[in-house]
N, C-alpha and C positions, 0 to 999 in steps of 0.2 A: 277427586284427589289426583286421577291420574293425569286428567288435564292442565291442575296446575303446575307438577312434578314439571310435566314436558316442558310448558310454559318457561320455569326454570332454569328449566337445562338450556334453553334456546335461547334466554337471557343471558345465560351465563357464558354461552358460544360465543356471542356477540359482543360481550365485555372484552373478553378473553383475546380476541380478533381484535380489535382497539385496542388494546394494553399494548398490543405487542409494538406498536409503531407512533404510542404517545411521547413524545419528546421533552425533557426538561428544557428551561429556557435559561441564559445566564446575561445580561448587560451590564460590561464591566466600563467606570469611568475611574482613567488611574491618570495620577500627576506624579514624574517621574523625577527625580533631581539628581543627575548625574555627577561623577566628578571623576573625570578622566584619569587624574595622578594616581588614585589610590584602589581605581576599581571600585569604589563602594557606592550605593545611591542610596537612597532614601522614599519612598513611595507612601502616595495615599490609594486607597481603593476604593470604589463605592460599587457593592453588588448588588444589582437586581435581582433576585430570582426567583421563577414562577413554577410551583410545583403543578405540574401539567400531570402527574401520574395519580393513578386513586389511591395510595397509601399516602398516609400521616405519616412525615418526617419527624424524628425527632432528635436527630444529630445530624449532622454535614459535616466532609472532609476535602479538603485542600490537599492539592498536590505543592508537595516547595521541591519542587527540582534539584534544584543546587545543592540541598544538603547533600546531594549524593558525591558531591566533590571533597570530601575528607575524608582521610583515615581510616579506617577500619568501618566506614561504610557498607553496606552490604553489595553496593556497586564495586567499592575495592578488593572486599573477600571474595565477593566470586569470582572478580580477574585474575584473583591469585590465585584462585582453587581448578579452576575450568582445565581440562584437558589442552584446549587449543585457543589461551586468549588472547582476544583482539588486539594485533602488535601493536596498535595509537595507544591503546590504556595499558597491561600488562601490570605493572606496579609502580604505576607514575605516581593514580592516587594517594597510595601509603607514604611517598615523599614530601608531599605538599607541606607548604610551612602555611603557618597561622595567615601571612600577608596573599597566602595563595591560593586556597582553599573557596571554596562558593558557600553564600550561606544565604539564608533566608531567615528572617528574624523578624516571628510577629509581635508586636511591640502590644498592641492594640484588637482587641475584636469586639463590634457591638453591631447589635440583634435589633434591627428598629429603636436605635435610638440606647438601650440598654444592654451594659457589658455583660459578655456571655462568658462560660467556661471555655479554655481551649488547652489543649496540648500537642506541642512537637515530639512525633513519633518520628526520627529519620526522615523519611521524605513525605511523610502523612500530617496534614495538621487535625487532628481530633475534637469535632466542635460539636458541646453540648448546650442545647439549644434552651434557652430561657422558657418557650412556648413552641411545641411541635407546630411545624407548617403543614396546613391541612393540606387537601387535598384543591385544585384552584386557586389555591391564594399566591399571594407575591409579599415576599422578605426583604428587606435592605436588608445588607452585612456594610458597617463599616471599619474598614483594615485600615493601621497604618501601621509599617513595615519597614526594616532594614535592611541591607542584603550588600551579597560582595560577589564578584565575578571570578569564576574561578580562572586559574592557567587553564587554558584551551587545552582542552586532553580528548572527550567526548562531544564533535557536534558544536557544545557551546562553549564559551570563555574568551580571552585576552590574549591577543595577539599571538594568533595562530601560527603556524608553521610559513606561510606565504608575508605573513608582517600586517597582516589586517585587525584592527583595535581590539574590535565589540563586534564577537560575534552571540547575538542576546536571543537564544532559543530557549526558551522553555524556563522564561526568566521571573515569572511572576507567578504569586498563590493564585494556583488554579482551580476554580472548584471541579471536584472530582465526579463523575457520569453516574446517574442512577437510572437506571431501565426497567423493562420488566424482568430481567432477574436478577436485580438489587444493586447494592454499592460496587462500583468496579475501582477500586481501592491496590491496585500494588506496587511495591516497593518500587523505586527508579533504580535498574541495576544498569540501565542502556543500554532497554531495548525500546521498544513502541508506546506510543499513546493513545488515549480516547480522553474525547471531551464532549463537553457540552456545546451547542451552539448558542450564539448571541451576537450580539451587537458591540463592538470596540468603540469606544473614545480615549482615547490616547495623547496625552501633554506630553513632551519631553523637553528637558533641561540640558543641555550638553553645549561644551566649548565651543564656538562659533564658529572655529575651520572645521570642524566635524560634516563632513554632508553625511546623511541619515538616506537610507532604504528600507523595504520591509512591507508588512500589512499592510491596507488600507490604504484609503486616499487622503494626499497632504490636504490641510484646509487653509493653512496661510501662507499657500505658495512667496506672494511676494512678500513676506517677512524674513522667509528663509532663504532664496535663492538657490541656488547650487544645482540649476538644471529645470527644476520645479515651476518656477517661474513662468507668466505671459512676458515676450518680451518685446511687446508693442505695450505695455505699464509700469510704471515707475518702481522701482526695486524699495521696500520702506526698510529703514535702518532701525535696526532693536540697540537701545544700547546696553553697555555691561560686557563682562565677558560671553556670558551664554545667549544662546537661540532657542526662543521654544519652539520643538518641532510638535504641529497639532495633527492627531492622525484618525479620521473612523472609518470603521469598516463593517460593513453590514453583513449578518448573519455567516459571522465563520464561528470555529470552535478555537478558533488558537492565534495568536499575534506576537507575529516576531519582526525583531528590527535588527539591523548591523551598520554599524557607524566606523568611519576613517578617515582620516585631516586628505589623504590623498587619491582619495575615489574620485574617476569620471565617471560622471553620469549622462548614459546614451538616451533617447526618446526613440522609439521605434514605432509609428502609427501605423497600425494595420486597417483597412479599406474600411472592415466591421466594427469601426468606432472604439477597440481593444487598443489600450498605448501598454507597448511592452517596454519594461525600463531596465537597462544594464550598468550595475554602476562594480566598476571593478579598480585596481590602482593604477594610477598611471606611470609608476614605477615598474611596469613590470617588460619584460624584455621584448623588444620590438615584433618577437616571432609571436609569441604569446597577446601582442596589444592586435594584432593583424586576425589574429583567430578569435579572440572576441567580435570584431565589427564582421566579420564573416557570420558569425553565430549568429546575428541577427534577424536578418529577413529566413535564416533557415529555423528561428522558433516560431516565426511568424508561420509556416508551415506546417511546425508540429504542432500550433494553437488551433489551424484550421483544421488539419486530420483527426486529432481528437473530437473535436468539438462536432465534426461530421458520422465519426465511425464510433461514437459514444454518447454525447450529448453536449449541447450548449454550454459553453462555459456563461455561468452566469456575471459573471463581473466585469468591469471596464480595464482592469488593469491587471499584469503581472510581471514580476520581477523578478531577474535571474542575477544573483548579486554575490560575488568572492569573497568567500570566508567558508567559517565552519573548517570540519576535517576529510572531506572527500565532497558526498554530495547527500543532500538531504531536504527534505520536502516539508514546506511550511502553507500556512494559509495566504493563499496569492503571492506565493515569492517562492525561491529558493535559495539555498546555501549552497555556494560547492565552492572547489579549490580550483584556480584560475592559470596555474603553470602547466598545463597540458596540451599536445599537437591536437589538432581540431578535430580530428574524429573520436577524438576523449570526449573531448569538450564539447561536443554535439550530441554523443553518447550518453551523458551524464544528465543534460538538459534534456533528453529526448524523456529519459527514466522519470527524472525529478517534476519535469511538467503533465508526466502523465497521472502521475500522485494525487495530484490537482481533482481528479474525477475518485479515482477508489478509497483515499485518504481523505480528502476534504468535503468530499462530494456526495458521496456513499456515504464512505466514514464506519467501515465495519469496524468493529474491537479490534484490534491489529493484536492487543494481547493474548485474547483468545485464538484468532483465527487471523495469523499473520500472512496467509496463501492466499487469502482471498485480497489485501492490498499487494503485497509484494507479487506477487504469482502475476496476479490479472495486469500488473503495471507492467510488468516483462513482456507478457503476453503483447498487448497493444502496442507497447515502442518498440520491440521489434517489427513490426509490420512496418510502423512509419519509417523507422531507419531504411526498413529495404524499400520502400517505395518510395521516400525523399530522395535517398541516396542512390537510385535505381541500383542496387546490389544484384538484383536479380536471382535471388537467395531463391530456393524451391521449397526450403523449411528454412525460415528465420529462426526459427527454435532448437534448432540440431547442437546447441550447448549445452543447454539445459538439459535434454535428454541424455548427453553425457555424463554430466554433475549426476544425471540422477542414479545412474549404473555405477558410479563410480560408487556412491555411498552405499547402495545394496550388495556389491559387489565385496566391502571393506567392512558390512555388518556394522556402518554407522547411520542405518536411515530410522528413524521414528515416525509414528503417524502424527499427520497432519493437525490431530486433535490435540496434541499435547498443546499447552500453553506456553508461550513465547520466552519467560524467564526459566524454562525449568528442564529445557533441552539438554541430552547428558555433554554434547559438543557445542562449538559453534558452525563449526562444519557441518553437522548433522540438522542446526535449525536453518544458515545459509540453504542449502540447500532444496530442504523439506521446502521454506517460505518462497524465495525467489523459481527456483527450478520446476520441483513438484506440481508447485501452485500454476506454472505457466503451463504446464502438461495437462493440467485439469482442462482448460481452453483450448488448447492444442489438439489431443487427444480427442476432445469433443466435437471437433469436424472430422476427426476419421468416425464417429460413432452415429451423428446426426447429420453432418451434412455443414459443413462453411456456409453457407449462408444461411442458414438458423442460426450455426452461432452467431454467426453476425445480425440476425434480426434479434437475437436472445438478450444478447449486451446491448445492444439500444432500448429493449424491453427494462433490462434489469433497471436503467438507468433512471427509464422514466417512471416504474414504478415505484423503486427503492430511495432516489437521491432522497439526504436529508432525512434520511431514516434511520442510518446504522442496520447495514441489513445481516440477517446473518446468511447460515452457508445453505438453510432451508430456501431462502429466495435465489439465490441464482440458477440452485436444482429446478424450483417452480418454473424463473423464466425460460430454459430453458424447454422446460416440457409443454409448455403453453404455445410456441411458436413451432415445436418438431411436433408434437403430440407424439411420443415417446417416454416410453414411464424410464427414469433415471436414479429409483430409487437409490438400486441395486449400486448405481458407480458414485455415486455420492459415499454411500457404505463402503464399497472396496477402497475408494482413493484416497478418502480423507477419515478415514476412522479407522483403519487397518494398513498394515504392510504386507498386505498379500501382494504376491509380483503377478505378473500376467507373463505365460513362458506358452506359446504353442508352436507346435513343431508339425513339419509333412511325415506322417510315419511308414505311409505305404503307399506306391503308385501299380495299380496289375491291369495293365489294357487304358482299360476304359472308367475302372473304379480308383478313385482316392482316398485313401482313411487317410485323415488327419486328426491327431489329438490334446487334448491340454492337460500341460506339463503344470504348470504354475497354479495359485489356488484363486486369481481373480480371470473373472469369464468377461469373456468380450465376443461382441459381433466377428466375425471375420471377412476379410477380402480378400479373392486368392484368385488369383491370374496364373491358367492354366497355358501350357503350349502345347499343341498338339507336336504328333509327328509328320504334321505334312505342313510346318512351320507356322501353322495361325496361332492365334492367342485367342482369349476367351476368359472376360474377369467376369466369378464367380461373387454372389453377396451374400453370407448366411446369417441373418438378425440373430440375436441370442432372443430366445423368447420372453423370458422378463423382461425385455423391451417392448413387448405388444405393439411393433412396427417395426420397420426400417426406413433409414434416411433414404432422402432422393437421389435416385444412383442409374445408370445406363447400364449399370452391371446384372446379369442373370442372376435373377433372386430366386433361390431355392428352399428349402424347406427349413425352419430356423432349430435352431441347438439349443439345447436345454443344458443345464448347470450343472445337471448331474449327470450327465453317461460323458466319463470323460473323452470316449472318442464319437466319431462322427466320421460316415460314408458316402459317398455320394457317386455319380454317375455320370461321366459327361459325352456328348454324341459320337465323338472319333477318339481315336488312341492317343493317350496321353504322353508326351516326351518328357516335361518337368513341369513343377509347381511351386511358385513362389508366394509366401502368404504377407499380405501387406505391402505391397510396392513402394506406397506412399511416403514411408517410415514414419508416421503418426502414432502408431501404438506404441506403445511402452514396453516390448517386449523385452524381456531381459536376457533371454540369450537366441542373438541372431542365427546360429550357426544350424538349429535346426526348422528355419525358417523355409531351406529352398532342398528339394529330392528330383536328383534326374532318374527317370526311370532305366533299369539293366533292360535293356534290349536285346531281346532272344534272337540267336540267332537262324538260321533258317537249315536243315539238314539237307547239303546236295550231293542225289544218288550218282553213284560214277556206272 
């Protein structure tokens, strides 16, 4: 009995272990039929999908985007209700007239062949399934669909702020992510997404001066022209008004396009067989036409540095293309807004193509755990900036750790755990996602040592791509490469707002008490000066570390979590003590950071 018991459990270990990193599959074939005057298309969709998890499906749900563009949506109630909302939306949406509005409209749903139940929930399509998808099998869905684009407000819509058509994000029924811990199903209020990965084939229908960018690679170059083109082969003429643009792309989770009668489109060939494509308007002001073709060979650098300091970009192509409402990160492409002096405009591509690896690549939940995309993407394109741009930055992160005092400082930080729609600010999640999140990396080479981190993030990369990992795997990789146990600051930083506060509290001779103020413990480094002018940096590991990073520094005896102070002894008389030189830690108040010692002075007999 007991044999088999064990037997069991061991089994059940190993299921458990496989569940967590089995992937749903999705292969979407859509034909797209646009019509420029009115904003509306028309679409058909044909879904593959392959239930790769061991639970029996017996509903499926769709994301529709768009509906979040009307009225008393829950995207528009909460812009109206929020402390601090986002100046692009505010209460645009509540304005929208019927001609303006985005909708998605399924006309149609069947289940191999036979029509199934469905219902629009807001931005949820509710599909009850004629026959549960077992567990290995594979379902058609076939969808046919109406929809309208909405005024550009959020990301996607018509004719943006800059004059660009069709910016077409997150425009199609998406089917919605199921993992090992179930349906990830929430409201669109504009913030993040998760998807499934698969395979794109993509038709489209649009007016024939329309040039098209986006996902995937064209497959009738020469039908379409506009850039696409071999142009050592005859250009073939489609007649009619429209051009179908044919588009696929293998193994992404998302496909976005943006179309405009007056895009150039640039080719940029990089050595490593990657063509980078820039199609912007050529309407736009000579200072701004001059900073795009500069932009060029300098993303060609940001494709390389990533791709070195994270991992291969796997695909042949990517596009950086104007539109949308700032900047924003797609599968093989980006959106951003194109009227900016070139260190914007370098700035924004540096962010957006780094998305490329932690959003599309990775592909954590961004709902869930929006630090680990946004956070780790700051993290790495600040490195590139200062190393493309030779900045010569000593902490390319010294913002972020701003942002982050500011919030603790003003009583609006939340922990990292909270989910991406339900932040009491937007300040409070800006912050926590982008800032925080880049502190967790940051932070993590004053704790382990820069070059762990840096072997960690190539670890994470090549263990996790493709997997949706959660915040358990970057902890792992990083402990794998340092052999440092990391429980402990995975728990302070991302599941708590305990701050980290230590101060010098006493210097007498030759002894230092130093203590901590704040309730999250850290290793410390402290660079002592003597009084005959030397220095002398000190290391003391926190013991729930069960090591210390690789360091030149005198390693002494390590601190424990609970005696809030700590002594120590050093060979000559001590002048002053400054803890953390670096300024990697997060400590939230500098000021008792540095103690010069009162020096006695000497009694002379007369």
């Amino acid at each position: 009995m007991r044999k088999i018991t064990a037997i069991f459990l061991l089994f059940s270990a190993v299921v458990t272990a496989q569940n967590g990193y089995w992937q749903q599959h999705a292969d979407y074939t859509m034909d797209i039929d646009m019509d420029v005057k009115t904003f509306q298309y028309k679409g058909k969709q044909k879904l593959v999908y392959t239930n790769n998890s061991p639970d029996e499906l017996s509903s499926v749900y769709y994301h529709l985007y768009f509906n979040a563009f009307q009225p008393n949506s829950q995207m528009d109630i909460r812009s109206r209700n929020i402390k601090d909302p986002d100046g692009r939306v505010r209460d645009r949406i509540s304005k929208l007239s019927p001609e303006e509005i985005g909708y998605i409209k399924v006309k149609s749903l069947k289940q191999d062949g036979k029509a199934v139940s469905f219902e629009t929930v807001g931005t949820i399509l509710e599909v009850k399934l004629n026959k549960p998808i077992k567990s290995g099998q594979k379902v058609t869905f076939d969808m046919v669909f109406d929809a309208q684009v909405p005024k550009q407000i959020r990301r996607s819509g018509r004719n943006n702020k800059e004059g660009v058509a069709l910016s077409m994000t997150q425009w199609y029924p998406k089917m919605a992510e199921y993992d090992f811990e179930g349906w990830h199903t929430p409201p669109y209020i504009g913030r993040e997404f998760h998807g499934v990965w698969g395979n794109f084939d993509v038709k489209l229908h649009i007016d024939k001066s329309y040039v098209v960018g986006g996902t995937g690679y064209i497959q009738n170059p020469q039908e379409v022209g506009h850039g696409y083109e071999d142009k050592n082969k005859k250009l073939k003429k489609q007649r009619g008004k429209k051009l179908t643009w044919h588009f696929k792309a293998p193994n992404v989770h998302d496909f976005t396009w943006a179309a405009d009668p007056e895009y150039i489109h640039d080719t940029y060939k990089m050595d490593n067989g990657i063509d980078l494509h820039f199609l912007y308007k050529k309407t736009l002001e000579e200072k701004y036409l001059k900073n795009w073709k500069e932009l060029q060979p300098k993303t060609a650098e940001l494709m390389e540095y990533f791709s070195k300091n994270v991992g291969a970009y796997p695909y042949k192509q990517y596009s950086v293309i104007q539109g949308g409402d700032g900047g924003m990160e797609y599968a093989m492409c980006t959106l951003i807004t194109g009227k900016r002096n070139f260190g914007s405009l370098f700035g924004v591509t540096a962010h957006e193509l780094a998305h490329t690896w932690f959003q599309f690549l990775l592909a954590t939940n961004e709902s869930k755990h929006p630090w680990m995309d946004e956070g780790f993407t700051v993290y790495i394109s600040n490195k590139a900036e200062n190393e493309i741009l030779k900045s010569g930055k000593t902490n390319p992160h010294r913002g972020s750790y701003g942002g982050y005092n500011y919030v603790v400082k003003n009583g609006l930080e939340e922990s990292l755990s909270t989910h991406a729609d339900r932040y009491h600010t937007n300040t409070g999640y800006g912050i926590a996602s982008y800032s925080k999140g880049n502190i967790f990396l940051s932070q993590l080479e004053y704790i382990i040592g820069a070059e762990n981190v840096a072997k960690g993030l190539k670890k994470y990369f090549d263990d996790f791509s493709f997997k949706h990992p959660t915040p358990n795997d970057i902890k792992r990789s990083m402990e794998k490469v340092s052999g440092i146990h990391l429980d402990w600051y995975l728990n302070e930083w991302t599941q708590t707002t305990h701050t980290i506060d230590y101060g010098v509290k006493e210097i007498n001779g030759k002894n230092v008490t130093l203590e901590r103020v704040g309730q999250m413990p850290m290793p410390m480094d402290v660079e002592v000066t003597y009084e005959d002018g030397s220095k002398e940096m000190f290391n003391i590991p926190l013991r729930m570390m069960r090591g210390q990073k690789p360091t030149n520094a005198t390693v002494i005896e390590d601190w424990t979590f609970a005696h809030p102070t700590y002594t120590f002894t050093t060979p000559k008389k001590v002048k002053s003590v400054k803890i953390d030189p670096s300024g990697l830690m997060a400590d939230v108040n500098s000021e008792n950071n540095k103690l010069e010692a009162v020096l006695q002075k000497e009694t002379v007999k007369e």
